[in-house]
N, C-alpha and C positions, 0 to 999 in steps of 0.2 A: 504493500500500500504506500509505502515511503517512497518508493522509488516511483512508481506511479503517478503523485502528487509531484514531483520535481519536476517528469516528463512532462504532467500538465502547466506546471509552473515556467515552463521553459518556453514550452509553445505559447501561451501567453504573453513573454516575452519578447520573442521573434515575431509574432503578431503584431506585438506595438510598434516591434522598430520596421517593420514592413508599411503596415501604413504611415510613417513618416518620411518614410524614404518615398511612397507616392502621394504624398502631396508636390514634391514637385514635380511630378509627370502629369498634377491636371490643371498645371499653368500651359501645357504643351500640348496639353489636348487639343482638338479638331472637330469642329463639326461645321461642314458645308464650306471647308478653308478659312473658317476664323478662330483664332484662338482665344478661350474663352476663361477666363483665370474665375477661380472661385474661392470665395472667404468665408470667416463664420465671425462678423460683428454683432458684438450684443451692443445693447444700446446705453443709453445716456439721457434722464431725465432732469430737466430743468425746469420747474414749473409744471405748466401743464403740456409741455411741449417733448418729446422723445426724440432723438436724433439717432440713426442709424445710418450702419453703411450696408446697403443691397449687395447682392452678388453679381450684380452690371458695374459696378461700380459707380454708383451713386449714394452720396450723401443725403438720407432721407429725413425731411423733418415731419413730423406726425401729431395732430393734437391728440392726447392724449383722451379728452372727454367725449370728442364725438368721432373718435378716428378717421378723424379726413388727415388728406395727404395738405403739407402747409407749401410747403418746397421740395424740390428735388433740384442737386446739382450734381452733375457727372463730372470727377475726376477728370483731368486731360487724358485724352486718349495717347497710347503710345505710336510709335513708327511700324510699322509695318513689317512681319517677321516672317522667316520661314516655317516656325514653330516646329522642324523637325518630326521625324517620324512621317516621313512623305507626304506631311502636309502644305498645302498649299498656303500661298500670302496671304494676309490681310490684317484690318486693324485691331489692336491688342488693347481690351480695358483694363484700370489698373484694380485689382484685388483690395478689399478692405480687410483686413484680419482682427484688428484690433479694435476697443469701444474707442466713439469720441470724448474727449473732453471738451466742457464748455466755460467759459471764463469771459470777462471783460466785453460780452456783446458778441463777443468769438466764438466759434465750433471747430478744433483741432482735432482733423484727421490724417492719421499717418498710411502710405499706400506701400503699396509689393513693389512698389515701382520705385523704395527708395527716394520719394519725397513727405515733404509738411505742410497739409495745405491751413488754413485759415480762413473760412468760408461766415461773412457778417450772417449771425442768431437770426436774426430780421429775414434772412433769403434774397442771393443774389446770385446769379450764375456764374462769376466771376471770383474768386476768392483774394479776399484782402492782401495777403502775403502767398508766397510759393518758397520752401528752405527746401533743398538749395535752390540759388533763383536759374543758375545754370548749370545745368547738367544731374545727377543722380548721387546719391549716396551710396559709397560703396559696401551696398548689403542690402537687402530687400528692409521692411518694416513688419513684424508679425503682432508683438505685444502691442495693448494701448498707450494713450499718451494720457500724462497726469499735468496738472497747471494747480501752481502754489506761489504766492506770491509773486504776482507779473512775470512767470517764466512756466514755458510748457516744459516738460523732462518727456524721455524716450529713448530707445536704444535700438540701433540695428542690427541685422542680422550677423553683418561684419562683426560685430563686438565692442562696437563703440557708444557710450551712454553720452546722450546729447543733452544741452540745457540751453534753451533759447528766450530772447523775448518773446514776451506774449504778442506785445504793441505791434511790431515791424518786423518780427522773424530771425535776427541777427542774432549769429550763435554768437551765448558768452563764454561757455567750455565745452571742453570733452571729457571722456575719458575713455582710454582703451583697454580693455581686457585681452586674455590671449585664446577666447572662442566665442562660437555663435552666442547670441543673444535672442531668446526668444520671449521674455520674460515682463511682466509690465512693472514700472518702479512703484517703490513707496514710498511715501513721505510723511516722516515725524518730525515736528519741531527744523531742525537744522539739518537734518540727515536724511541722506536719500538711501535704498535698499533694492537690490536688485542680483536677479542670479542669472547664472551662464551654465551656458552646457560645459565649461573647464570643470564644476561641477563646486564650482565657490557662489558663495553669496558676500556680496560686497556692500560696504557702510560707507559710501561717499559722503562727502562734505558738501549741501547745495550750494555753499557761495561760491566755490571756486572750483568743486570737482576734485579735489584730494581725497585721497585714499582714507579713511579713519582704521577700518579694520577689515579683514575678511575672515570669511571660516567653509573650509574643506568639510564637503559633506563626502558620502562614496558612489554617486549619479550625479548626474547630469540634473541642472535645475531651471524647469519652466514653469513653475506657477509662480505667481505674485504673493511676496510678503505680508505677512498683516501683522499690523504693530498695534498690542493693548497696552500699554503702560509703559513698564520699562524692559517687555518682552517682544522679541520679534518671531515670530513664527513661520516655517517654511515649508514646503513640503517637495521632495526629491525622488530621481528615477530610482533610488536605492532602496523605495519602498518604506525612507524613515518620513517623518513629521519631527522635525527641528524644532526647540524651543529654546532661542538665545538671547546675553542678555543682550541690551542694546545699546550700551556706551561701549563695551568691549569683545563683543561677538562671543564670549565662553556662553561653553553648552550648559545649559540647565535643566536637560533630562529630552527622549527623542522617543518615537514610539513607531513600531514600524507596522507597517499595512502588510498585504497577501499582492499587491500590485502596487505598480507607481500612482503619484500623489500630483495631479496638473493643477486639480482646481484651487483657483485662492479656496482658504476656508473660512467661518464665520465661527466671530468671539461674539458670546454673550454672556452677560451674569457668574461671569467665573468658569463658563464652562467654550471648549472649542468642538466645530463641529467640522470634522475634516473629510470630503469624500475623496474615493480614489476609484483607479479605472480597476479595483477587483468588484467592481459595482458595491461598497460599504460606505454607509456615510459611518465614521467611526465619533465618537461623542466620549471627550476627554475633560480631566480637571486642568483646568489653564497652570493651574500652581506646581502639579509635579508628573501631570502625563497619565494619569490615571485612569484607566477604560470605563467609563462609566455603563456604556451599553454601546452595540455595534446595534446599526439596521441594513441588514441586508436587501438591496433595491432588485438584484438580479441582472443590474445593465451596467455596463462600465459610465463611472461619472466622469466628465472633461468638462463640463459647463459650471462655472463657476456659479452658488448658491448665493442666497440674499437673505437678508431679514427682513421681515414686515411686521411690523408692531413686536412683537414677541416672541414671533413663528418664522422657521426658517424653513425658506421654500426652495427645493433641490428639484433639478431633471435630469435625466437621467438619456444616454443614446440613445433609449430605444424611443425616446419622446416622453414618458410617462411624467408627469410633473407630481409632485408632493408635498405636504405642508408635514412641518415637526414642530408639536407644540415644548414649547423649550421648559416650560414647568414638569410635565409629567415624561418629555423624551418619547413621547406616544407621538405615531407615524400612522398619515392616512393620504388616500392617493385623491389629490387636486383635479386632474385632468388626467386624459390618454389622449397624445394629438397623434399618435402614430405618422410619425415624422419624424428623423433623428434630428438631434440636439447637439450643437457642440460649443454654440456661443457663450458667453456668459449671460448668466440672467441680469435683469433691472429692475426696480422696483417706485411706484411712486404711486400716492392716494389709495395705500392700502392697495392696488394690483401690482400682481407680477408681471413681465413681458417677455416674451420667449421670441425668439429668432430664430427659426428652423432651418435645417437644409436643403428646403423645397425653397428659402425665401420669402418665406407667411410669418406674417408678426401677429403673435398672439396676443391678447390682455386676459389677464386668470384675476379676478374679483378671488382676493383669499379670503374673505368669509363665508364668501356665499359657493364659491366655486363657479360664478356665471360666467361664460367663456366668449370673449366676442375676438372677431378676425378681421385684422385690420390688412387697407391693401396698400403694398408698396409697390407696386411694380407699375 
């Protein structure tokens, strides 16, 4: 039976690193000689307004109350490519991966394409800034972008964590690592948090982008950080959940899953709620790692969870969305949109919003569970 469970453990393994390896074979795809890149952005709530990026590559803004569409802006198109695989020319959208952020009247969306757009909250087809103004970053864009005191943060694929004005786009630092970045940052206080596939998670300095500390997990790391106090939390390919501290990156105890750990996870009330792709939301003491109870979902989790009021609302690949009431840790199923999930979820007025990989933007009323379909396309 040991031996069994490694074998499944393994293929599991190979499974995950299989579909990473094709995601970039469906920026390359073909249909009818156009190559068609596709993302999984979850959205960004500001008011009653939702911003998303489509898988055309469009920046979508959406009221939230009566689900009309407010604006749509398409990304610049690229140049014209062979896209390999005997396919033929033509024009190339750029891929959304990450959520927007919004700040200062601004919507900051980062593309596949290796650029920073800045498109005015209000809707304009034209985007206030473009970083870089000429030419591309060398590295695609996958994580979102965060904005903290007049400056958006992001990193790209190349390995380099960017810090820009919000106003005019003009980079103030960098910083490089020595691997991919796929990761979205975090920000406490003065400190920025952000992990690489080298398989470190790093504590920049926001004024200038210095190094404070790092800490060697044993994977590869793409989910986003979350900072409650003076804990930073992480979660890695090495199947651990990190709890470090956050002036000096020492560990403070680590708990390991049956699969790897993508999604940010969610802190409430002392307690961490961390899912991973062996389909577990796992539900720990924030203080010392503690397993309070596992709920086994059945689908690998990638989409990053949310709080609403109390209750935190997870979905899961196979589509299935769920509410956990955080008092009693009791789990009951929200919706089934049978549709896979990969984006991160959003949440605002008490609903959740789900962004599918058909492209269908959901809103889930989490009291009541009333389901409406809002249209992007």
């Amino acid at each position: 039976m040991r031996i069994c469970g490694n074998r499944i453990w393994r293929t599991q393994l190979w499974l995950s690193i299989i579909v990473l390896a094709l995601v970039g074979l469906v920026f390359t795809g073909c249909t009818g000689g156009t190559t068609i890149p596709k993302g999984w952005s979850g959205g960004t709530v500001e008011g009653n307004t939702l911003y998303v990026g489509s898988m055309d590559g469009r920046l979508i803004a959406v009221n939230i109350v009566d689900g009309s569409r407010l604006w749509a802006a398409k990304l610049e198109t690229g140049a014209t490519s062979g896209g390999g695989f005997g396919c033929a020319q033509g024009p190339t959208s750029v891929a959304i991966y990450g959520s927007p952020a919004v700040s200062d009247n601004l919507v900051y969306v980062g593309g596949y394409n290796g650029k920073v757009y800045a498109y005015p909250s209000a809707g304009r087809e034209e985007p206030r800034w473009i970083y870089p103004r000429q030419g591309n970053l060398s590295g695609f864009i996958v994580g979102s972008l965060v904005t903290d005191q007049g400056r958006v943060y992001f990193a790209s694929a190349a390995g380099t964590v960017y810090a820009l004005d919000t106003a005019e786009g003009y980079k103030v630092w960098d910083f490089r690592t020595g691997e991919k970045i796929w990761s979205t940052p975090a920000i406490a206080g003065e400190t920025l948090f952000i992990g690489s596939f080298e398989k470190k998670l790093y504590a920049l300095n926001t004024a200038d982008g210095t190094e404070k500390w790092h800490f060697t997990a044993e994977g590869a790391i793409v989910a986003t950080p979350v900072v409650d106090g003076n804990t930073v939390y992480i979660g890695s390919f090495d199947r651990y959940l990190y709890a470090l501290d956050t002036a000096t990156g020492s560990l403070k105890w680590k708990f390991m899953a049956e699969n790897w750990f993508w999604a940010k996870p969610v802190v409430y009330d002392g307690v961490i709620y961390a899912g991973s792709l062996d389909g577990k939301v796992y539900v720990l003491k924030t203080d010392n790692g503690e397993k309070l109870t596992e709920l086994d979902l059945k689908s690998p989790i990638s989409s990053s969870p949310v709080l609403v009021d109390n209750s935190v609302v997870v979905a899961t690949e196979a589509g299935i969305v769920y509410v956990v009431d955080t008092a009693t840790n009791e789990i009951k199923e929200l919706a089934s949109l049978g549709e896979k999930v990969y984006a991160s979820l959003s949440a605002g007025q008490g609903s959740v919003f789900v962004h599918t990989a058909q492209d269908a933007l959901y809103a889930i009323d989490v009291a009541s569970g009333a389901l409406r379909k809002f249209t992007i396309k």
